[in-house]
C-alpha positions in Angstrom: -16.0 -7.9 -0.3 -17.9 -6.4 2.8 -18.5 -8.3 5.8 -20.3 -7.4 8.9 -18.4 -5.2 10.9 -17.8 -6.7 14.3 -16.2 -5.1 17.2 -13.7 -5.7 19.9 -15.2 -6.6 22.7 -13.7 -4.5 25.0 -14.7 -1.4 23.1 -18.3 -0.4 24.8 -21.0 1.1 22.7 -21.6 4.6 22.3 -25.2 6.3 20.8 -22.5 9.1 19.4 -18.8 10.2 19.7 -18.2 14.0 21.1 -14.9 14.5 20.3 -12.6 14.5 23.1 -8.6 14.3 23.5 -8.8 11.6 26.1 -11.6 8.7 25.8 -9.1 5.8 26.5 -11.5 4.3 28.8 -14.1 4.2 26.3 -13.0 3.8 22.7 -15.2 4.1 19.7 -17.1 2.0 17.2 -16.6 3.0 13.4 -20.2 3.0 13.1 -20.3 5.8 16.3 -18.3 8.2 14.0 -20.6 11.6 12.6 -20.9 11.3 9.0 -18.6 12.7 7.1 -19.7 12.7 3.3 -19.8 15.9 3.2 -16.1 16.2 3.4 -15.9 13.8 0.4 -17.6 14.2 -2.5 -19.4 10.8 -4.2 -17.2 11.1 -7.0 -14.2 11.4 -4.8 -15.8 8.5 -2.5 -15.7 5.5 -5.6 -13.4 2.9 -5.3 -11.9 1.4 -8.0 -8.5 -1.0 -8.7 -6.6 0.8 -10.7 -3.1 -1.8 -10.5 -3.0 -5.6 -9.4 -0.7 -8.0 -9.5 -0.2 -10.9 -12.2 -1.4 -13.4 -9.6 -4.4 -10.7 -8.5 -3.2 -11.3 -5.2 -2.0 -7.8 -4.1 -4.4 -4.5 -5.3 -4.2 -0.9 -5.9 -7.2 1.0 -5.4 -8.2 4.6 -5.8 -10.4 6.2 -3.7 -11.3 7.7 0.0 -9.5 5.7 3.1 -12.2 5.3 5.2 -14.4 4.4 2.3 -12.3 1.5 0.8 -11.5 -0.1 4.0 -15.1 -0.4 5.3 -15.3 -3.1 2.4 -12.5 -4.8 3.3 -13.4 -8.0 5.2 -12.8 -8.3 8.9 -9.0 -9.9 10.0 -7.9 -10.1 6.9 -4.9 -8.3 6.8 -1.2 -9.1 8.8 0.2 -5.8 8.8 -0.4 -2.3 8.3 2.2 0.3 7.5 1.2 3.9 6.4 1.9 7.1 6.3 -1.1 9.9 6.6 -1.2 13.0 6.2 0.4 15.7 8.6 -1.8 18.2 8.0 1.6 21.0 7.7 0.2 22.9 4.7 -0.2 25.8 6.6 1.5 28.6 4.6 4.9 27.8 6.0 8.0 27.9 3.8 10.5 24.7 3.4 13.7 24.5 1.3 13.8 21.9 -1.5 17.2 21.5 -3.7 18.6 24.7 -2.5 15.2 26.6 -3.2 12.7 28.2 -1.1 9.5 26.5 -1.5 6.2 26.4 0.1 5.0 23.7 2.4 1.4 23.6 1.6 0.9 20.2 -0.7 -2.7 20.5 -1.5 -6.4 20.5 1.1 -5.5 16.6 1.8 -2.8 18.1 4.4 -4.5 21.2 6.0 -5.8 20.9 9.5 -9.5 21.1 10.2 -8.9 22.3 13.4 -7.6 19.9 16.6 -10.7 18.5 17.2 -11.8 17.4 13.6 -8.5 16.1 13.1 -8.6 14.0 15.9 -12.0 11.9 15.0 -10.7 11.6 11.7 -7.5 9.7 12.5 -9.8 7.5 15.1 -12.0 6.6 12.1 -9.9 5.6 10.2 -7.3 3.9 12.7 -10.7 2.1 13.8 -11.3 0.5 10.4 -7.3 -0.9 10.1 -8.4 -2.5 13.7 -11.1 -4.2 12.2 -9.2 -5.1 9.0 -6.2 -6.8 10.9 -5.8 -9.9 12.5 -5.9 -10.8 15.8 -2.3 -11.1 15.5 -1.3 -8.1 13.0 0.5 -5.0 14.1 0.2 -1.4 12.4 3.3 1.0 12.0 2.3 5.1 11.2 5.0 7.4 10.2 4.5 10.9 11.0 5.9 13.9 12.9 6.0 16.0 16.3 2.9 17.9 14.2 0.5 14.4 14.1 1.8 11.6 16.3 0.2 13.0 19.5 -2.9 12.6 18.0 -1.9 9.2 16.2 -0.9 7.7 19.5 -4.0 9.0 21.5 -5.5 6.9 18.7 -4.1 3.8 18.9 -5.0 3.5 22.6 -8.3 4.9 22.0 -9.0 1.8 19.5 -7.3 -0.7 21.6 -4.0 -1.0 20.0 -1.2 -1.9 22.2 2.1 0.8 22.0 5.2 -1.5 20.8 8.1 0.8 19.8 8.5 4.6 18.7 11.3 4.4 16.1 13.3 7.3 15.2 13.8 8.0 11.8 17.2 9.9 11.7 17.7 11.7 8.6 21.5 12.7 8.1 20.9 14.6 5.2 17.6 16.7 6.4 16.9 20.6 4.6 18.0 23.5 6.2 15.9 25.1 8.8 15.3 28.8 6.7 12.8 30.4 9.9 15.9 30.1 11.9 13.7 29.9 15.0 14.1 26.1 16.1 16.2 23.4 15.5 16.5 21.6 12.4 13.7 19.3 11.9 15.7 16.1 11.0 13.9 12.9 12.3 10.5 11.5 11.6 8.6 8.7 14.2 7.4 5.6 13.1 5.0 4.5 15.9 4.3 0.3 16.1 2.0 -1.4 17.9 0.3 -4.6 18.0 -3.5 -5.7 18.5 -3.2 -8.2 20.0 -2.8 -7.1 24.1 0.2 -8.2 27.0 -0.1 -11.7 27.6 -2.9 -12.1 25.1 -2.7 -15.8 23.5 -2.0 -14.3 19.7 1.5 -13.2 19.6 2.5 -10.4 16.9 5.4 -11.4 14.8 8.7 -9.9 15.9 11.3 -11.3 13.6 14.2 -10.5 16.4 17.1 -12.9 15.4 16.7 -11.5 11.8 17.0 -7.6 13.4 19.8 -8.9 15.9 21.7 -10.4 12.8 21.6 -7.1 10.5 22.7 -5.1 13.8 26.2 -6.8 13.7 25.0 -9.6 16.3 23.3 -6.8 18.7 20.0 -5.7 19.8 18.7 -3.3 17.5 17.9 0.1 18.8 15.3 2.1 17.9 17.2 4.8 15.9 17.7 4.3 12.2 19.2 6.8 10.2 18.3 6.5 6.5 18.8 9.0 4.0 15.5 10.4 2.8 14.5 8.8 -1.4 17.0 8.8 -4.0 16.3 9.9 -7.4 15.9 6.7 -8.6 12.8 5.7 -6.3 11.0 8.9 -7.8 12.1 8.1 -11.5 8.5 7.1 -11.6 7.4 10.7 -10.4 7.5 11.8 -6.4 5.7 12.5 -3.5 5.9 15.4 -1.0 6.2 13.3 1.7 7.4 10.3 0.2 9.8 7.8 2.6 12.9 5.5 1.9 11.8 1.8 0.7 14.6 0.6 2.8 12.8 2.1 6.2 9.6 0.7 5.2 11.4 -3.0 4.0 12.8 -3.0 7.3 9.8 -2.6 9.4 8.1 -5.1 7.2 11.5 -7.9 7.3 10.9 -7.6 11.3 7.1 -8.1 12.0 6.0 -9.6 8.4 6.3 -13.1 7.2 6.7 -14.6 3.3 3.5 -14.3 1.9 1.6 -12.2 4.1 -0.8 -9.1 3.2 0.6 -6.0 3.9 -1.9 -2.5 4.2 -1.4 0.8 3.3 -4.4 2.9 3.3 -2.8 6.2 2.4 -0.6 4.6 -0.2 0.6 8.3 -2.1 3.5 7.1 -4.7 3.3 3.6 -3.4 6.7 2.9 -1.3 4.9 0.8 0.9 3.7 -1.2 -2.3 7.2 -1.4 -3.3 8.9 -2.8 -0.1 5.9 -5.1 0.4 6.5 -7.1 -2.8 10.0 -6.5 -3.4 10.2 -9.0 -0.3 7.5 -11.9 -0.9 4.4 -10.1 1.0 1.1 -9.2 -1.0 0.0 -5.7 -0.8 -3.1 -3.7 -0.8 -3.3 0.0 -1.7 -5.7 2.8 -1.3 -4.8 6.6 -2.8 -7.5 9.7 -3.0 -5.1 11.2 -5.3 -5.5 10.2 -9.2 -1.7 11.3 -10.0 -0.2 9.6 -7.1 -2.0 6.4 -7.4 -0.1 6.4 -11.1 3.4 6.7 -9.8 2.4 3.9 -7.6 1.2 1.9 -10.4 4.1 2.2 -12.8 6.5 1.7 -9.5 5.0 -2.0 -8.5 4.3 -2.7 -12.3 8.0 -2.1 -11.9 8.6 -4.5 -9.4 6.3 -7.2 -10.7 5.7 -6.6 -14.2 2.6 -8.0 -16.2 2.8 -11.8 -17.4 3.6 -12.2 -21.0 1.3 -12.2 -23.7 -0.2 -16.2 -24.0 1.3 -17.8 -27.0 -0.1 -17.0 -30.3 -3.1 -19.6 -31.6 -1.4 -21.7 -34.6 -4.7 -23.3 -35.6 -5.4 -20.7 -38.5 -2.0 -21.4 -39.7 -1.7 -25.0 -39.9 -5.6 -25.1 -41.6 -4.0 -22.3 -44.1 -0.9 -24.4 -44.8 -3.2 -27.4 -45.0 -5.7 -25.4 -47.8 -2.5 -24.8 -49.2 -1.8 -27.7 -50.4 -4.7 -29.0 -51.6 -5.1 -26.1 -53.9 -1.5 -27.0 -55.1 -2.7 -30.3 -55.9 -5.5 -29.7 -58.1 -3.5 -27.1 -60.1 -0.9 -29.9 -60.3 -3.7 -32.2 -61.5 -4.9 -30.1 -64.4 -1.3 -29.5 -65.5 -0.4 -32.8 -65.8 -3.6 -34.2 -66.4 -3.2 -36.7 -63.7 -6.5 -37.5 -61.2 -6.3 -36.2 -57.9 -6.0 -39.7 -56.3 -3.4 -40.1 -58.1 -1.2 -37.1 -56.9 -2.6 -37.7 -53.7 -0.8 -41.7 -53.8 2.4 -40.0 -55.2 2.2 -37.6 -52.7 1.5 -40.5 -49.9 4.8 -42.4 -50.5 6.8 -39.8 -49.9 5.8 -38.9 -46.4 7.3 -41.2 -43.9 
């Protein structure tokens, strides 16, 4: 489903990118990014669907970000909401349930250093440019430890800075280090493509917003309380967010019907808020595991279409063998023809 990858055309060309913290002025092509194969093995580069929907409308694949979304047509997506990693698995401790527990989650969340971590979120935040419409908007959670890269980012690729939100958690885990506060909000940044008085207009569903906020303006602080047991009955995520932060991101800049991205889909909330509300969904997870969870959640949500009814054909030509053979044992009982069983047998149908 490739198509040639064309670029904004206010991002200049480049021979190469040196990675630097501020190149606002002169964002990047995908195509200007080193290559990083090396990074990701070819096994762990194949893409593959591993879930779609009845109406094959929404997909789930399972491979490498970058990799899946450089065969993704251009403008072909509304809306991008995702959460990547935040590259915390540094050896620090965390409390989980009451228990002191380390934060490391596996190599997909340690740092490669500033610099490295930095080209990496362009590429990728590049390819969702591509991928959206003129009119789509992006939303990336995250926290203090990613979003200053994230944002330099989105500005470097041309996005457009809409909101931060403020994801308030009133139940957050205990701060054990005792050295700083208690970590209890995440940031969801938005922001659109499409530029200040650009003639595509990003969908802002603000009367909707207004209505849920008791007839005011909605502010951007929402406290949700992070997943209940029942959205990880399916199996968990480390970092896994509330369906009802992502359903309301979606409710206020999605339509019915529209295609919603996540491209680090982990247990698949994003999935599950998507098409719990009308929109069609596509998925990309590195992670074998997590890409299950995801599957059984939306297979959850939209379960497979029953079974097509079974052929009759074999029966009725059975039944109808049937009772022929019935007849000619009838006929050498009796010793009556087989016309004439078959004349008996025609005046009493009608």
């Amino acid at each position: 489903m490739k198509s040639s990858q064309t670029e904004p055309a206010h991002i200049a060309p480049r021979a190469r990118l040196t990675p630097s913290l501020y190149p606002i002025n002169d964002p990047p092509t995908v195509a200007q990014y080193s290559d990083r194969s090396e990074d990701h093995p070819r096994e762990a580069r194949a893409t593959e669907v591993v879930w779609q929907s009845p109406d094959g409308e929404s997909k789930l694949y399972l491979g490498e970000a970058v990799r899946a979304l450089s065969d993704m047509p251009d403008k072909s997506v509304d809306c991008v909401w995702t959460d990547p990693p935040y590259l915390l698995s540094n050896g620090g401790i965390t409390c989980v349930a009451g228990r002191m527990v380390s934060v490391d989650k596996g190599d997909w969340d340690k740092s490669r250093g500033l610099e490295a971590d930095y080209q990496s979120t362009l590429e990728w935040i590049a390819e969702c440019y591509r991928v959206l419409k003129e009119t789509g908007t992006i939303w990336v959670s995250g926290t203090l430890h990613i979003h200053p890269i994230i944002g330099m980012a989105l500005r470097s690729n041309g996005f457009r800075l809409l909101n931060d939100i403020v994801w308030e958690k009133p139940n957050p885990p205990p701060n054990l280090g005792r050295r700083t506060f208690t970590h209890s909000t995440e940031l969801v940044l938005w922001a659109s493509k499409a530029q200040k008085g650009s003639r595509h207009k990003y969908t802002f569903n603000y009367d909707e917003m207004k209505r849920e906020n008791g007839g005011k303006q909605m502010k951007t602080v929402w406290s949700f309380t992070t997943p209940s047991r029942k959205e990880k009955r399916f199996g968990k995520h480390p970092t896994q967010k509330p369906v009802a932060l992502i359903d309301r991101c979606l409710r206020a800049s999605t339509n019915p019907g529209d295609v919603v991205l996540d491209p680090f889909a982990g247990s698949g909330s994003v999935g599950v808020a998507a098409l719990g509300i009308g929109r069609r969904f596509i998925g990309i997870e590195l992670d074998a595991a997590h890409a299950n969870t995801a599957r059984l959640r939306m297979s959850d949500i939209l379960p497979p279409p029953p079974p097509p009814p079974p052929d009759r054909s074999c029966e009725k030509l059975v039944s109808q063998n049937t009772g022929h053979t019935a007849r000619l044992l009838d006929s050498h009982s009796t010793g009556r023809t087989h016309s004439e069983i078959a004349e008996v047998g025609g005046a009493g149908e009608g």
